[in-house]
C-alpha distance (Angstrom), angle and dihedral (degrees) to the residues before:
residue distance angle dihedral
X1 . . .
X2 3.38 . .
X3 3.53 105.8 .
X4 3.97 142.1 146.5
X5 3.99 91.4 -126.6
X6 4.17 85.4 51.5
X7 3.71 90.6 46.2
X8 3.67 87.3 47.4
X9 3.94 98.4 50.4
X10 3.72 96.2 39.4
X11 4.23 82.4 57.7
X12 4.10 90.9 48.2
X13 3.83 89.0 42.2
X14 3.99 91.2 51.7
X15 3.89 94.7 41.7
X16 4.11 93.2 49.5
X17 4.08 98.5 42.0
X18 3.68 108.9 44.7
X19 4.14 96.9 -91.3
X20 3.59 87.8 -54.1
X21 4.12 102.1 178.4
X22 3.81 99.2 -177.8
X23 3.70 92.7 41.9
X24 3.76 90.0 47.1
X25 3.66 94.9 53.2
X26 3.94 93.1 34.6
X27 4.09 89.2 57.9
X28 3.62 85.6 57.2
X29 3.97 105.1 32.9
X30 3.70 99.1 -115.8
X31 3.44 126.3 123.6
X32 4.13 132.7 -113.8
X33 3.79 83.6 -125.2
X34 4.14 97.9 55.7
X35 3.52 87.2 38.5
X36 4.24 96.9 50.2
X37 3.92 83.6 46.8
X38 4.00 88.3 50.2
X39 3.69 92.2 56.6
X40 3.69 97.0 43.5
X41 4.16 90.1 48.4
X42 3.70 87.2 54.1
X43 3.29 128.9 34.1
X44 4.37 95.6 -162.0
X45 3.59 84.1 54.8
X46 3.69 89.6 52.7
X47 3.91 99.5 51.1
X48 3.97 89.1 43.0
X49 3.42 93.1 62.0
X50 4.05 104.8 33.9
X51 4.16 77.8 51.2
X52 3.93 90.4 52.0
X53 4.01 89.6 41.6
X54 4.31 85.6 47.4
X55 4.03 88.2 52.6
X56 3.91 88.6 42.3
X57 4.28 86.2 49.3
X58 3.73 83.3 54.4
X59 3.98 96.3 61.2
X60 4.01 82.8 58.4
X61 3.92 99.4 51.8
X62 4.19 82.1 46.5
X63 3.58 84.7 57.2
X64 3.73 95.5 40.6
X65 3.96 91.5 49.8
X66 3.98 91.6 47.0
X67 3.52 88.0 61.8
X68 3.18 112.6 35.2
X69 4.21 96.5 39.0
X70 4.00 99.0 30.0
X71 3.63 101.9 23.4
X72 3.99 133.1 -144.6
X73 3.89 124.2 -86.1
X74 3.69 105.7 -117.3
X75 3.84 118.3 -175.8
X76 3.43 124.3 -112.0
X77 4.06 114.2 -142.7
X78 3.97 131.7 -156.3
X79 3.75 118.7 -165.2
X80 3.91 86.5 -24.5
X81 3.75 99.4 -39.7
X82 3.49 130.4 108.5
X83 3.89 106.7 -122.6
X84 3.79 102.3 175.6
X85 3.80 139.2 -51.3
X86 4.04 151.2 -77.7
X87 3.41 119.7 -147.2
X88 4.09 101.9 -134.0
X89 3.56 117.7 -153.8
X90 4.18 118.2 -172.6
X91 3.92 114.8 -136.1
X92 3.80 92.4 -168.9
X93 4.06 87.9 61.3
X94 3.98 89.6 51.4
X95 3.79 96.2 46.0
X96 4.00 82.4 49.0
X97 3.50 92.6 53.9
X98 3.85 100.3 38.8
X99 3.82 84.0 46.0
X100 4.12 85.5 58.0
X101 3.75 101.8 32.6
X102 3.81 99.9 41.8
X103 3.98 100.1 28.6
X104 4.05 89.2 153.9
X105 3.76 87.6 64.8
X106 3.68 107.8 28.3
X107 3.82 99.7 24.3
């Protein structure tokens, strides 16, 4: 249904899961179809929710620069016990990202 409290859910949904589409219209029991034929029907409806799926895409490059820039704690074990931690950092991510965010340089 076409609704403002649909619209509105489908944008919180986006925003707080990454852009998520199918979860987005799962959580509120419409389907990608209805929803795709929402967007191109009305053109508002269409910019509210790629902007809500854009702020959702932003939780994954957080996640992305986390990783690759400030690294994850992974434990360190000794005959089965963890005895402290290494912080883990993932090149691939960072060439990813550099690849995205500085394409003149890194294409």
């Amino acid at each position: 249904m076409r609704t403002d409290a649909n619209l509105a859910a489908l944008k919180e949904f986006l925003a707080n899961h990454c852009g998520d589409i199918f979860g987005a219209c799962a959580s509120i029991g419409l389907s990608v179809q209805f929803v795709s034929q929402w967007q191109k029907d009305d053109p508002q409806v269409n910019a509210d929710i790629l902007e809500a799926q854009r702020v959702g895409f932003q939780r994954i490059e957080s996640e992305i620069i986390r990783r690759a820039v400030h690294g994850v704690a992974e434990p360190v074990f000794y005959q089965g016990e963890v005895v402290g931690y290494k912080q883990q950092y993932s090149d691939g991510l960072l060439q990813t990202l550099a690849k995205g965010r500085l394409r003149d340089i890194y294409g």
